[in-house]
C-alpha positions, 0 to 999 in steps of 0.5 A: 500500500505504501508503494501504491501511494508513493507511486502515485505522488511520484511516479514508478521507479521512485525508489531509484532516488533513494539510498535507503527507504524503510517501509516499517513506519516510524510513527503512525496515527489516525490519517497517515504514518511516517517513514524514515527515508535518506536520498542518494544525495544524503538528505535525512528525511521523514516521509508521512503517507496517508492511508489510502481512502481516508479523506473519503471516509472522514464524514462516515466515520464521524457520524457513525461515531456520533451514532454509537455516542448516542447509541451508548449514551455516551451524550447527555440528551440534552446535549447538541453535539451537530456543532462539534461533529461540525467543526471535527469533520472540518478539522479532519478534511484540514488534516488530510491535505498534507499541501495544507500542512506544508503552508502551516510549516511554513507560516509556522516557520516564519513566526519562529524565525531563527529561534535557537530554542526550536527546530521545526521540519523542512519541507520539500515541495518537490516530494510533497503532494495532497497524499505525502508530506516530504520534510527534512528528519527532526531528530530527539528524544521522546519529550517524555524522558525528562522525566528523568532530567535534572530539576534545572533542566525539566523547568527549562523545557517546560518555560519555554513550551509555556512560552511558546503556547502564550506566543501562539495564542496572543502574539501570532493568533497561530496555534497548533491544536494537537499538543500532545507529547508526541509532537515534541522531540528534545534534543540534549547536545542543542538543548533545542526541542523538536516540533513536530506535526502542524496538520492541526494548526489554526488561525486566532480571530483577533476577538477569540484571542481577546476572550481569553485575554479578558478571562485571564485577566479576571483569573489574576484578580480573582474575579469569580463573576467575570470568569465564569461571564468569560468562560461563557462568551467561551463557550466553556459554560 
């Protein structure tokens, strides 16, 4: 299968250009997985493949989700969930078209500019279609073996991904939504970490952005009425 789709993004003979492919999966969700590939001209690359068929069941499979929700009653009754199914089968179209990636990098990419505290992957356009994503390979350890760390070193990490999350939000209106461990790579000789995955990034309207500021401005007043009136234009409450 993964031969197919490659063949189909770049033609038969593909693997004439490389020095080494392998077909056994790095990492692998719920739309694609990655393959670890180098060129014979000796580029390190991550090759993320998207299983065949997925954008056409994304609508099918949320709705046969929402239908087991129900059938479970997993939903309070009162509960309208059509908005959510919405904006899930929204999001998931996003995902699925690896060219939409690409320009989340990109713009990612320019906002984090030459910061020496992270590395984000390249991409190549040349190799890069609706169905693959070619990028150049981000190495590190699973964020997760820090817990192993030195004190010093673990809250050094965990400010600057903190930073990093406030930047996102109130300076660039830029955010990727899927930050889960996996999507972070730490890389000890650089003290640099990796950051992975921008298939869920999303744009900030100036308003939503200025919702939150008002209700972390009542949280450090202490201000229990205008949290909840925020968490509320929120949609928390």
């Amino acid at each position: 299968q993964v031969n197919k789709v490659l063949e189909g993004a770049w033609g038969k003979g593909w693997d004439n250009s490389f020095k080494q492919f392998s077909f056994t999966p790095l990492a692998a969700a719920s739309i694609g997985q990655v393959h670890e590939a180098t060129t014979k001209d000796g580029r390190h690359l991550a090759i993320k493949v998207q299983y065949p068929g997925v954008r056409k069941s994304i609508d099918s499979d949320v709705d046969n989700a929402a239908a087991l929700f129900n059938l479970l009653h997993l939903v309070p009754r009162d509960y309208d969930i059509t908005t959510l199914l919405k904006e899930a089968k929204h999001q998931l179209h996003r995902e699925a078209d690896y060219c939409s990636e690409a320009e989340n990098i990109a713009e990612y990419s320019r906002f984090i500019n030459c910061d020496s505290d992270f590395e984000l992957p390249t991409v190549d356009r040349s190799l890069t279609t609706s169905d693959v994503l070619t990028m150049s390979f981000v190495p590190g350890a699973p964020i997760e073996t820090l817990f192993e760390a030195p004190h010093c070193v673990r809250n050094h990490v965990a400010a600057r991904l903190l930073a990093l999350a406030l930047k996102e939000v109130f300076e660039w209106g830029l955010v990727q939504t899927d930050a889960n461990f996996g999507n972070y790579r730490y890389q000890p000789e650089q003290d640099r970490i990796g950051l992975l995955d921008f298939g869920a990034t999303r744009h900030y309207s100036n308003d939503l952005v200025d919702a939150f500021r008002r209700m972390i401005g009542a949280a450090q007043d202490g201000n229990v009425s205008a949290i909840e009136t925020h968490a509320g234009e929120l949609g928390y409450l």
